[in-house]
ChimeraX commands (.cxc) that place a marker at each C-alpha (Angstrom):
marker #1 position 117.11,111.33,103.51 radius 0.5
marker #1 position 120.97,109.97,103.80 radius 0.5
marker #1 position 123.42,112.96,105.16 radius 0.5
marker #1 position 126.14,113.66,103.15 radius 0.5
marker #1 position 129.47,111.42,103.16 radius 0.5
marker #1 position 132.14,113.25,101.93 radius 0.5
marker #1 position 133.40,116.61,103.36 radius 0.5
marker #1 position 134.80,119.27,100.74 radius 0.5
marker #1 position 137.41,119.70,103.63 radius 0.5
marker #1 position 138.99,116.33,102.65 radius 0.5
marker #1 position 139.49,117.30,98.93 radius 0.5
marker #1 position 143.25,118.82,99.31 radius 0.5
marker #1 position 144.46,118.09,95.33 radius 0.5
marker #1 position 142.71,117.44,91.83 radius 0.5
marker #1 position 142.75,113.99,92.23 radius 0.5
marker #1 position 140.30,113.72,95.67 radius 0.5
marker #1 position 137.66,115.26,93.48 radius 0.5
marker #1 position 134.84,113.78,92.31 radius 0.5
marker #1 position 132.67,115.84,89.66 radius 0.5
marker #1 position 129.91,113.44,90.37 radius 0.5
marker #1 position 129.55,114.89,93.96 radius 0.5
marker #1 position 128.36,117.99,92.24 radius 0.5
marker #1 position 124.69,118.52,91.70 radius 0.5
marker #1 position 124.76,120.20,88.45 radius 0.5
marker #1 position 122.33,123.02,87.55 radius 0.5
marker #1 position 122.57,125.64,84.67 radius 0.5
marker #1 position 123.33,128.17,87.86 radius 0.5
marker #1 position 126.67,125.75,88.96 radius 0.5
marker #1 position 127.84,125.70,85.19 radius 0.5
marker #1 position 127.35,129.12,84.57 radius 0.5
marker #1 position 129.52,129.38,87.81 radius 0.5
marker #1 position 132.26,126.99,86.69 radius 0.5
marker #1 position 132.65,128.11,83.36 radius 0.5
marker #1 position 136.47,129.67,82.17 radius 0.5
marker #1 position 135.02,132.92,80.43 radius 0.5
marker #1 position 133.56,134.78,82.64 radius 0.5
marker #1 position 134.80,138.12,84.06 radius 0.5
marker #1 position 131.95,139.13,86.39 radius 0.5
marker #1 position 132.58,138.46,90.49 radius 0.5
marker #1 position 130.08,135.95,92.16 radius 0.5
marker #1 position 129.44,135.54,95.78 radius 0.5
marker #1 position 128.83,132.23,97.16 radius 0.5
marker #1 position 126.54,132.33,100.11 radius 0.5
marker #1 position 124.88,129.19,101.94 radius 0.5
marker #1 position 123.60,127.81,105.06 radius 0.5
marker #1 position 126.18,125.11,106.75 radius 0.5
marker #1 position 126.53,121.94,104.77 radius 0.5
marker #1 position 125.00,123.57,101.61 radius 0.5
marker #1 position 128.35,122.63,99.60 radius 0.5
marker #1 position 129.74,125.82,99.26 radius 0.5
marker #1 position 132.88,124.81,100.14 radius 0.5
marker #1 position 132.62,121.76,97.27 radius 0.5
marker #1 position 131.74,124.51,94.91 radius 0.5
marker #1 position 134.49,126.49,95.05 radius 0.5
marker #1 position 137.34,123.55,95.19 radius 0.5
marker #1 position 135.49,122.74,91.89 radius 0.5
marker #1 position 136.24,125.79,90.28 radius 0.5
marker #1 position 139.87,126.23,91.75 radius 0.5
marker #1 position 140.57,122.38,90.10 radius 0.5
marker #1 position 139.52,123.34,86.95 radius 0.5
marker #1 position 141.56,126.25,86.99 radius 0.5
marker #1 position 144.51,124.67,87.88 radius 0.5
marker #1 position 143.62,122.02,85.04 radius 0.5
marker #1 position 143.68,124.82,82.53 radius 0.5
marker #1 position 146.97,125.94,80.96 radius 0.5
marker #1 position 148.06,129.58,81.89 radius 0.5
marker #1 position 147.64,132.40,79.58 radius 0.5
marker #1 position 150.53,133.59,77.19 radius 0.5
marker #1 position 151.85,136.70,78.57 radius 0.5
marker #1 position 152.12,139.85,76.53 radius 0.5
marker #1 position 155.70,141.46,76.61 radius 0.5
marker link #1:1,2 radius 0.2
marker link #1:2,3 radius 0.2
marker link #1:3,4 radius 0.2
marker link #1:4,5 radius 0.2
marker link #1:5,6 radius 0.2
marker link #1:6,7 radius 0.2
marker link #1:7,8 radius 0.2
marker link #1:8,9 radius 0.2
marker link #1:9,10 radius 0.2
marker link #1:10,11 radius 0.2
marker link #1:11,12 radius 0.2
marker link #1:12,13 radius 0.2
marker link #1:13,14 radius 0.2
marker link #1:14,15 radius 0.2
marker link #1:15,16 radius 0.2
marker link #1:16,17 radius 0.2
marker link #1:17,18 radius 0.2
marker link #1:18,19 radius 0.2
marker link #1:19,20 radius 0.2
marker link #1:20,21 radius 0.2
marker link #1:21,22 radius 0.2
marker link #1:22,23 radius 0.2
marker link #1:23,24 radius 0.2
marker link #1:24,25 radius 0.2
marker link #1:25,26 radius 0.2
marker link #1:26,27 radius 0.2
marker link #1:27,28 radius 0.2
marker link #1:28,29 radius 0.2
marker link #1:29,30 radius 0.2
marker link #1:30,31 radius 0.2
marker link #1:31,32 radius 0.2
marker link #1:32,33 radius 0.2
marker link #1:33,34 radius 0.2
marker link #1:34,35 radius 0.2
marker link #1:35,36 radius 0.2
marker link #1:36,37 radius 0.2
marker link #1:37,38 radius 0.2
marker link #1:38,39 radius 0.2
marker link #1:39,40 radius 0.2
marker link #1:40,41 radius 0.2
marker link #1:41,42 radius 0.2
marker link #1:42,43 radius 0.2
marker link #1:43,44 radius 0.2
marker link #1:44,45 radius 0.2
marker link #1:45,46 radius 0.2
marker link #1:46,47 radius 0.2
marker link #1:47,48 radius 0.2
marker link #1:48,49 radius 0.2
marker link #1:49,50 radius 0.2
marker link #1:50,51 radius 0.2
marker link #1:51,52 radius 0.2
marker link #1:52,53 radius 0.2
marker link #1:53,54 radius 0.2
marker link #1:54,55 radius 0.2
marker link #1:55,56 radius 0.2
marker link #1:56,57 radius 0.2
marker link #1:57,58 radius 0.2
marker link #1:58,59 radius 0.2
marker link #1:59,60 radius 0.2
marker link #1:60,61 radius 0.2
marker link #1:61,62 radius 0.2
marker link #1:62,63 radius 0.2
marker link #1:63,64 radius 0.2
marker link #1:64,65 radius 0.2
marker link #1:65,66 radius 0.2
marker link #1:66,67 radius 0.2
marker link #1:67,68 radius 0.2
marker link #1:68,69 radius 0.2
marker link #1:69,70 radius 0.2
marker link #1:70,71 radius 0.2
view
């Protein structure tokens, strides 16, 4: 088994990501996806790509355009 080579700490902007680095499962894209309104906890051991996971979600957000406001 090879240990991981890249570190989620060395992702600073959209453009260091790599979506390939994620190991998708229905649970991750349930997690990534735009319309949801429930709250999710993200819990793991060391290492587990936690947080990967999370920089994933926060560069799709800031891929997305912002809401129209209501006045």
């Amino acid at each position: 088994m090879r240990a991981w080579t890249v570190d989620a700490d060395d992702i600073r902007v959209a453009e260091d990501f790599d979506d390939a680095l994620l190991h998708r499962t229905p649970e991750i894209d349930n997690f990534l996806t735009f319309d949801r309104d429930d709250k999710f906890i993200v819990i793991g051991t060391k290492g587990f790509g936690k947080t990967l996971l999370l920089k994933a979600k926060r560069i799709q957000y800031q891929g997305r355009p912002a809401p129209a406001t209501r006045c």
